[in-house]
C-alpha positions as a Markdown table, in Angstrom:
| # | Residue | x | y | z |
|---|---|---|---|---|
| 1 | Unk | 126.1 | 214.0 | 78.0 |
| 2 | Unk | 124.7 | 210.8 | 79.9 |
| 3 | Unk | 124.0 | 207.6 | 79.3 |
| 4 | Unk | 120.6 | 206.8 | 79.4 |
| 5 | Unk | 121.0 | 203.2 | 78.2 |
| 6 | Unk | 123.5 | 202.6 | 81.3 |
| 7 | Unk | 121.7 | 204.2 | 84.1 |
| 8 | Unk | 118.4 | 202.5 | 83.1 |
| 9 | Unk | 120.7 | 199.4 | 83.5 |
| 10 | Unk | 122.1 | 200.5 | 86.6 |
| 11 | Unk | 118.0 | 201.3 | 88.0 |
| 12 | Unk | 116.9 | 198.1 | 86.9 |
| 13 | Unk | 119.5 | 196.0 | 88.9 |
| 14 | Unk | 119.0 | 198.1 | 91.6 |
| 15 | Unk | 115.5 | 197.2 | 91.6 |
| 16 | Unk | 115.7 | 193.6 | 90.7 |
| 17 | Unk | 119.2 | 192.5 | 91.2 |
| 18 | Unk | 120.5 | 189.2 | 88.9 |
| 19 | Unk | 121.4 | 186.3 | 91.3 |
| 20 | Unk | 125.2 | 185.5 | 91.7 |
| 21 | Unk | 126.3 | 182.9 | 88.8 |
| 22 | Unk | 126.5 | 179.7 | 91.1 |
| 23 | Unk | 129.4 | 177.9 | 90.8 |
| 24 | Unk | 130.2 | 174.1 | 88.9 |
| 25 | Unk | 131.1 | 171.4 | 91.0 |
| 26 | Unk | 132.9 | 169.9 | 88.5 |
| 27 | Unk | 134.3 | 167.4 | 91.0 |
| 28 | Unk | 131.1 | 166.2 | 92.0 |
| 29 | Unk | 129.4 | 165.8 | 88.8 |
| 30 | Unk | 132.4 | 163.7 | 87.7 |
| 31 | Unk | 131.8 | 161.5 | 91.1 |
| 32 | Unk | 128.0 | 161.2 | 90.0 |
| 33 | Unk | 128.7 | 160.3 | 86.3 |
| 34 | Unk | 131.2 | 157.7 | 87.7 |
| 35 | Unk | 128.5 | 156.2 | 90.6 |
| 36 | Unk | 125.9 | 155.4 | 87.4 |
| 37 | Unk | 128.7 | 153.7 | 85.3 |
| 38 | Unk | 129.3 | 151.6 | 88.6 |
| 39 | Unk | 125.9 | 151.4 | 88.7 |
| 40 | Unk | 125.4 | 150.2 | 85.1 |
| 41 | Unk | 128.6 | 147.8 | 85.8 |
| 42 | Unk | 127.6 | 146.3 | 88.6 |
| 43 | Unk | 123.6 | 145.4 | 87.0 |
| 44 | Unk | 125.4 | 143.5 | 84.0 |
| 45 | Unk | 127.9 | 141.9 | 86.3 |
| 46 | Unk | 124.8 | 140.7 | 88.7 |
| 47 | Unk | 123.4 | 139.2 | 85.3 |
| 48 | Unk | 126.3 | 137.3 | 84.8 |
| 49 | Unk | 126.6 | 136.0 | 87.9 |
| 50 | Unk | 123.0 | 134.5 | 87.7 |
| 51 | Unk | 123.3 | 133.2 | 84.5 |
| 52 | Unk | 126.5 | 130.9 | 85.8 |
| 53 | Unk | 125.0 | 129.7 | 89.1 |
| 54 | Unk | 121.8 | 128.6 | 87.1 |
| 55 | Unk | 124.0 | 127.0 | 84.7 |
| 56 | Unk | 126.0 | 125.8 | 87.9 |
| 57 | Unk | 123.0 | 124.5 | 88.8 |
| 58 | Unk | 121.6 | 122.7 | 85.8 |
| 59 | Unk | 125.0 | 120.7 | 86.6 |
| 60 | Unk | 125.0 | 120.3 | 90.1 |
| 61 | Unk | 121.4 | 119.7 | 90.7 |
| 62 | Unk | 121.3 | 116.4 | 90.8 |
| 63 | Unk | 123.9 | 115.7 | 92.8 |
| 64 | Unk | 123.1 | 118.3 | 95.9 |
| 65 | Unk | 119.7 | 116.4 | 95.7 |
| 66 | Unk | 117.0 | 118.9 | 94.3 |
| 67 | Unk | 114.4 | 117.5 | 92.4 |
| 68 | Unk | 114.6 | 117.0 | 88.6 |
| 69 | Unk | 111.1 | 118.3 | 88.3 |
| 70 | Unk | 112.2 | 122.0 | 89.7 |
| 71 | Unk | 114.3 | 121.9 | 86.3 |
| 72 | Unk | 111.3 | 121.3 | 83.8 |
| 73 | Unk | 111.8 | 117.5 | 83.6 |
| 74 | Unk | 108.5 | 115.5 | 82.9 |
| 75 | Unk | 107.8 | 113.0 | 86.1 |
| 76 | Unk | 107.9 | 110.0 | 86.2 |
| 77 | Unk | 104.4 | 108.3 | 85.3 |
| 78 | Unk | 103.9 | 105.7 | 88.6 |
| 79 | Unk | 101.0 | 104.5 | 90.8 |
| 80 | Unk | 102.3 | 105.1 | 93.9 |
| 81 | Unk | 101.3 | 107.0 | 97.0 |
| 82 | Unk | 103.3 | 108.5 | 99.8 |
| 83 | Unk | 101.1 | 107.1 | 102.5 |
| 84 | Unk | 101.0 | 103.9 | 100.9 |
| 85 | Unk | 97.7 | 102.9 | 100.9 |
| 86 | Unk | 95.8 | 106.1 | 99.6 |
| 87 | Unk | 92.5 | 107.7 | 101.6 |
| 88 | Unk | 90.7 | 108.0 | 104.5 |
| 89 | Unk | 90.3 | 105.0 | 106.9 |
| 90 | Unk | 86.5 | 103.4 | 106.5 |
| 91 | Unk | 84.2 | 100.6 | 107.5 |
| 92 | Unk | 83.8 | 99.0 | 104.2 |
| 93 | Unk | 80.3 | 98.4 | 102.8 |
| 94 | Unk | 79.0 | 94.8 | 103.5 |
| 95 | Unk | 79.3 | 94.1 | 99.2 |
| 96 | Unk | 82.9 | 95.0 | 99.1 |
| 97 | Unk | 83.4 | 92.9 | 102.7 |
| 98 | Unk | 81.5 | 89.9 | 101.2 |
| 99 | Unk | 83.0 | 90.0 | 97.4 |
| 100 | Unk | 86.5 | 89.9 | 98.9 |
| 101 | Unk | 85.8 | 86.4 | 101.0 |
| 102 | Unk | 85.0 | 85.3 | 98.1 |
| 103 | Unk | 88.2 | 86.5 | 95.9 |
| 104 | Unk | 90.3 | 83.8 | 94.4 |
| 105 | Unk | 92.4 | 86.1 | 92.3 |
| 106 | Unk | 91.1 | 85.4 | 89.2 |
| 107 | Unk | 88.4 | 88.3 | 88.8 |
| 108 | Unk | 89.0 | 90.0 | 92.5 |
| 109 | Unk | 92.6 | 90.2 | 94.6 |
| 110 | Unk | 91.8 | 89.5 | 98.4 |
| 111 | Unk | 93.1 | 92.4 | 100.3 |
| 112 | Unk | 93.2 | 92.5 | 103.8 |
| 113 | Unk | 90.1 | 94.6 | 105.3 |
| 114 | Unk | 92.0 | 96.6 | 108.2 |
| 115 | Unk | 93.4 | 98.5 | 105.9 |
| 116 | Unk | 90.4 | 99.7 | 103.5 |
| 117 | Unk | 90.4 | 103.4 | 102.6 |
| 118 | Unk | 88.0 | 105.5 | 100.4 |
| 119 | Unk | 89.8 | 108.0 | 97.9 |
| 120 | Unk | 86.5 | 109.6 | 96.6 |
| 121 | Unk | 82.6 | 108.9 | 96.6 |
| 122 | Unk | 80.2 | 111.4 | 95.1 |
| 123 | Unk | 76.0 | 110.7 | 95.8 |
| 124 | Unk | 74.1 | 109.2 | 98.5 |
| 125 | Unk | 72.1 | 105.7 | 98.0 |
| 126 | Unk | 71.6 | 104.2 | 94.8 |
| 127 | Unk | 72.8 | 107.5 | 93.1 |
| 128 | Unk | 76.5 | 107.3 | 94.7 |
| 129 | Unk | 80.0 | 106.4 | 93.5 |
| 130 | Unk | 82.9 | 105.4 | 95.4 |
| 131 | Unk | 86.6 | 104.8 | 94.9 |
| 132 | Unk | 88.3 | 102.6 | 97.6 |
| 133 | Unk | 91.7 | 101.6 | 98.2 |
| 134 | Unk | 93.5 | 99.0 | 100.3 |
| 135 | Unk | 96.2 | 96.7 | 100.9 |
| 136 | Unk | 96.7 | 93.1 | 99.0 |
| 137 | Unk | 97.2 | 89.6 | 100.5 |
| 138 | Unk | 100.3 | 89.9 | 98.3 |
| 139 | Unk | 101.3 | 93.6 | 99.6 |
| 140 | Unk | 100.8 | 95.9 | 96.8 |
| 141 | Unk | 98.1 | 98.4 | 96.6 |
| 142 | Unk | 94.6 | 97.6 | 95.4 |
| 143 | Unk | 91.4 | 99.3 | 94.6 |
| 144 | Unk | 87.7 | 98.6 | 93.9 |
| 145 | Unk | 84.6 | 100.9 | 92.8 |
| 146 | Unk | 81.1 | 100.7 | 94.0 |
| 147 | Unk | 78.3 | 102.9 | 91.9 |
| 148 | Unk | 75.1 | 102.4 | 93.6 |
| 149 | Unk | 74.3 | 99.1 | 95.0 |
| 150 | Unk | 76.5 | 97.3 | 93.0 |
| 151 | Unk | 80.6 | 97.4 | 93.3 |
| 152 | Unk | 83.6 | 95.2 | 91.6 |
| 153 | Unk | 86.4 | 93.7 | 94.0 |
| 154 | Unk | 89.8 | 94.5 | 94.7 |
| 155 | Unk | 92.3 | 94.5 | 91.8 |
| 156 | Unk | 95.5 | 94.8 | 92.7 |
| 157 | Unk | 97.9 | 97.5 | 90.8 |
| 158 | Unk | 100.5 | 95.4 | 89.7 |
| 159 | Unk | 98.7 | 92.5 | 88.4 |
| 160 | Unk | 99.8 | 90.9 | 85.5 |
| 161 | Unk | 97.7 | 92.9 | 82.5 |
| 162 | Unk | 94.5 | 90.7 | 81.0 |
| 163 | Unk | 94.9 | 90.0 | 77.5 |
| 164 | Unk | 94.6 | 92.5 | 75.1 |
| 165 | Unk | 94.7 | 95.4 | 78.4 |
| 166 | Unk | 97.8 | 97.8 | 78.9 |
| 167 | Unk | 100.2 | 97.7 | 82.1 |
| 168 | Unk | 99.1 | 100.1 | 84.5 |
| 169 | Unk | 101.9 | 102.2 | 84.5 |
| 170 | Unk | 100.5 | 103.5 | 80.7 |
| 171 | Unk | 96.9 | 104.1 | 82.2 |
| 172 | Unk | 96.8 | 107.7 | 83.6 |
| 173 | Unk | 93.2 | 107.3 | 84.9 |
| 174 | Unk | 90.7 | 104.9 | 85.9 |
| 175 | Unk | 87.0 | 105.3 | 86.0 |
| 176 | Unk | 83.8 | 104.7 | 87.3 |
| 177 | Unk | 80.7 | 105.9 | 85.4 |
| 178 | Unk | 76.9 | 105.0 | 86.5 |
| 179 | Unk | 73.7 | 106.0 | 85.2 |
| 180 | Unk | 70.2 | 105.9 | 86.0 |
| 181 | Unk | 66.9 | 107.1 | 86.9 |
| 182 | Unk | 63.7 | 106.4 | 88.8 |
| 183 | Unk | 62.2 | 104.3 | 85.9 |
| 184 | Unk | 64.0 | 101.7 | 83.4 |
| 185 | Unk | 63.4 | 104.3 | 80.3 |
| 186 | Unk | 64.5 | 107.4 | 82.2 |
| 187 | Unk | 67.6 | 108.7 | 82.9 |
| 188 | Unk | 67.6 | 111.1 | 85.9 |
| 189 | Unk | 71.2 | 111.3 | 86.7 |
| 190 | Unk | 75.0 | 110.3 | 85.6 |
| 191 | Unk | 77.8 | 110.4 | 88.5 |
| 192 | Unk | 81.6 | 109.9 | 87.2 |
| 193 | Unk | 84.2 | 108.6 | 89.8 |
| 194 | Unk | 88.1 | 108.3 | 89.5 |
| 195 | Unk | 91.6 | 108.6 | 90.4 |
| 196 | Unk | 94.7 | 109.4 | 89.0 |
| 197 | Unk | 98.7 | 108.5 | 88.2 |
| 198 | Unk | 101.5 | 110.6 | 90.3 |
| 199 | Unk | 102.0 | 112.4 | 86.8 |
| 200 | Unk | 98.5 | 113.9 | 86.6 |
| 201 | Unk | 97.5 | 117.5 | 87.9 |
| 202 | Unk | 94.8 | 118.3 | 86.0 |
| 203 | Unk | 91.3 | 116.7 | 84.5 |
| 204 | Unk | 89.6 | 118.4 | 82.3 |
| 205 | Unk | 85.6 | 117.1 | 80.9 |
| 206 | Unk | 83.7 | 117.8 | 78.4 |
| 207 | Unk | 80.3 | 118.2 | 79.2 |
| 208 | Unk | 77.0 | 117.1 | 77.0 |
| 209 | Unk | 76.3 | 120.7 | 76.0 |
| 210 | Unk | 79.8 | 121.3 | 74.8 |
| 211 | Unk | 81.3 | 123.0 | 78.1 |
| 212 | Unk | 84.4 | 122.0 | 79.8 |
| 213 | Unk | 85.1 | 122.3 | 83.1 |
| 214 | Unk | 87.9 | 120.8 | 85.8 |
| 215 | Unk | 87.6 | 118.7 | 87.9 |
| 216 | Unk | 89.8 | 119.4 | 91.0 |
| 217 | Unk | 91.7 | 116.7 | 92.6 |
| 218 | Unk | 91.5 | 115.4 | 96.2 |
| 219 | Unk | 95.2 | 115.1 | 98.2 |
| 220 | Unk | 94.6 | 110.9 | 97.0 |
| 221 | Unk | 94.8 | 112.1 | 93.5 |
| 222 | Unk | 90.7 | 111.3 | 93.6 |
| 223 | Unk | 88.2 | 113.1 | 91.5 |
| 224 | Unk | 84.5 | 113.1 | 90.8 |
| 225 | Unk | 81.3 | 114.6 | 89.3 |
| 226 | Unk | 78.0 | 114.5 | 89.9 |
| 227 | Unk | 74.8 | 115.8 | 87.4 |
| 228 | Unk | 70.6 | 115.6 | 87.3 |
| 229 | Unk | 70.6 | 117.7 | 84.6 |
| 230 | Unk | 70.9 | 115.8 | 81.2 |
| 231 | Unk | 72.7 | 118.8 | 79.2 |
| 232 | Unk | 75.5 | 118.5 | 81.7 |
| 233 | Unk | 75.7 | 114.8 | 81.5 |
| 234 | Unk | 79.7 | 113.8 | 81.2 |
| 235 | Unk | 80.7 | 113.1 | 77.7 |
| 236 | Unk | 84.6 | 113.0 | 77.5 |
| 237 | Unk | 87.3 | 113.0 | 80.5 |
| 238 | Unk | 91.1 | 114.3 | 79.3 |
| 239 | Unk | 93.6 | 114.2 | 82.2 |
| 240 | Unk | 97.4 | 116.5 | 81.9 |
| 241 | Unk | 100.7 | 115.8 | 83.5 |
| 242 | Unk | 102.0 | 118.6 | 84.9 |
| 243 | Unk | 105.3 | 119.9 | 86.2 |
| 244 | Unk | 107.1 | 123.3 | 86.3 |
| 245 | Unk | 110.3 | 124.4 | 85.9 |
| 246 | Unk | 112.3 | 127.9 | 87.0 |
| 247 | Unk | 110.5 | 130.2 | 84.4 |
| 248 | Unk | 107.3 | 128.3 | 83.3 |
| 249 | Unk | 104.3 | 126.2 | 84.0 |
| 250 | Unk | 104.2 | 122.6 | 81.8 |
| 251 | Unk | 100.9 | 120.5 | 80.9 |
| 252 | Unk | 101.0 | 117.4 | 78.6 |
| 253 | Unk | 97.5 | 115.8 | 77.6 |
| 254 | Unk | 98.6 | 111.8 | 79.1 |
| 255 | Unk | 94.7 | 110.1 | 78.8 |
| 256 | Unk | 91.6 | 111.2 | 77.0 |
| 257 | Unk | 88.3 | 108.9 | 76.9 |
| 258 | Unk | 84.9 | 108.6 | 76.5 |
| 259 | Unk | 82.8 | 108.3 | 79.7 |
| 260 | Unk | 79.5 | 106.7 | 78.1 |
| 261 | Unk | 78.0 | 106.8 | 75.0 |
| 262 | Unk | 75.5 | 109.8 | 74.6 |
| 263 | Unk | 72.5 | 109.4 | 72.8 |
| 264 | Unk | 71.2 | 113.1 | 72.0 |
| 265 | Unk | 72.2 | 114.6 | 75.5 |
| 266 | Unk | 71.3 | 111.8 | 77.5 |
| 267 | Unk | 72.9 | 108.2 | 78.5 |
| 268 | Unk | 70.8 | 105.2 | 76.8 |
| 269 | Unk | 67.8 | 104.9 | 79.4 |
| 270 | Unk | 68.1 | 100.9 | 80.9 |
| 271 | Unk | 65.1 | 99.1 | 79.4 |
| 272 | Unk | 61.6 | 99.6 | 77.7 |
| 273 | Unk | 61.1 | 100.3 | 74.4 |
| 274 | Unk | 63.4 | 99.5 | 71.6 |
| 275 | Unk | 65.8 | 99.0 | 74.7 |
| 276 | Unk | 64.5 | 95.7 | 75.3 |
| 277 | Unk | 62.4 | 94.4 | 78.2 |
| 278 | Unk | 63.1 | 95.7 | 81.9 |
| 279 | Unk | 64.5 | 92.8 | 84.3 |
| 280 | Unk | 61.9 | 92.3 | 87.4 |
| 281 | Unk | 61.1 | 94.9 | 89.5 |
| 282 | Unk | 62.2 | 97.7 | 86.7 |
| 283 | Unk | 59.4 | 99.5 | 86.1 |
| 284 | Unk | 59.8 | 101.1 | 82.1 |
């Protein structure tokens, strides 16, 4: 009698024969199962060692002489430059050379001219604004701002404070804003000048129309802004200090004012009208 199941077997493998059973390497799975628990031992042991040199770090810091900022410490609000005497080197306008021979120190510091600098001008002609910087008789730094054809003298940084006025150190900006326009009762343009503390890194203003933009800072910490259009007039000037640290970026609001008094969207024009007569020569 045959088998039939067993010789169709037997045809079928000769036909299509079933691959040899290969082998376990038992010995090198083990080898690999033990590499990724080296592996896994090794990551948390890289973690740890991190952790204790940034803690190592946070200690020694100060002592190997890195700076306090890298370790998210606010800096140190000053008025101080690394060049000294911020800007580039000028001839300085005849007003600022003839208000400063006539400084006595009581509304102007005489500074010594050779060393006049400009931090920031915006404009040409009557339109412009300027920041300038310079040297004191009495050797501390000293600026003056000129908007148009009319400028205030030197006052040096460290002065003692007028009455009722903050020390400098708690001022994080300072300011120039003109207006004007080509008749007494028009406005045809605002320029905004300024400069800033060590601390700041950003300045931020609020325009008439309700936009903000920023208002990028020169290498002198100088800043200004410029507009003929009275919807993008300046209205109010916020200024951050910022500092960073190993895992994040830090911004503190330090000074936040009012550039001019808006009336609608527009500065108050000069003079005509319920403004009052225009002086001579001002046409209303």
């Amino acid at each position: 009698m045959i088998d039939v199941e067993s010789l169709l077997r037997m045809q079928v493998e000769r036909l299509a024969p079933l691959p040899e059973p290969r082998s376990q390497d038992w010995p090198d799975v083990l080898r690999r199962a033990g590499h990724r628990r080296r592996r896994a031992r090794g990551v948390v042991a890289l973690v740890a060692v991190a952790g204790v040199l940034s803690a190592a770090l946070l200690v020694a810091g100060p002592a190997l002489g890195l700076r306090p900022s890298i370790f998210g410490d606010e800096p140190t609000p000053t008025w101080t430059w690394p060049e000294g005497v911020p800007g580039e080197a000028v001839k300085p306008p005849k007003l600022l050379l003839s208000i400063n021979q006539s400084a006595n120190g009581r509304w102007a510091d005489r500074v010594d001219l050779s060393t006049v600098r400009q931090i920031v001008s915006v404009g040409t002609g009557y339109e412009k604004g300027a920041y300038f910087a310079a040297r004191g008789v009495n050797g501390d730094v000293c600026l003056a701002k000129m908007s148009g054809y009319a400028g205030s003298g030197f006052t040096c940084l460290h002065d003692l404070p007028k009455p009722g006025a903050s020390p400098i150190d708690d001022q994080a900006v300072l300011i120039g804003s003109s207006a004007g326009g080509h008749r007494g009762s028009v406005v045809d343009y605002s320029t905004l000048i300024g400069v800033t503390r060590a601390d700041v890194g950003r300045v931020e203003l609020e325009l008439a129309d309700g936009a903000t933009i920023e208002l990028p800072l020169n290498r002198w910490r100088g800043f200004a802004y410029y507009a003929t259009d009275r919807k993008r007039f300046p209205k109010t000037l916020s200024v951050y200090a910022t500092w960073t640290s190993f895992f994040r970026h830090h911004e503190k609001l330090v000074g936040q004012l009012p550039v001019q008094q808006i009336g609608g969207l527009e500065p108050s024009p000069l003079c005509g009208g319920k403004y009052g007569p225009c002086p001579p020569g001002v046409k209303p």
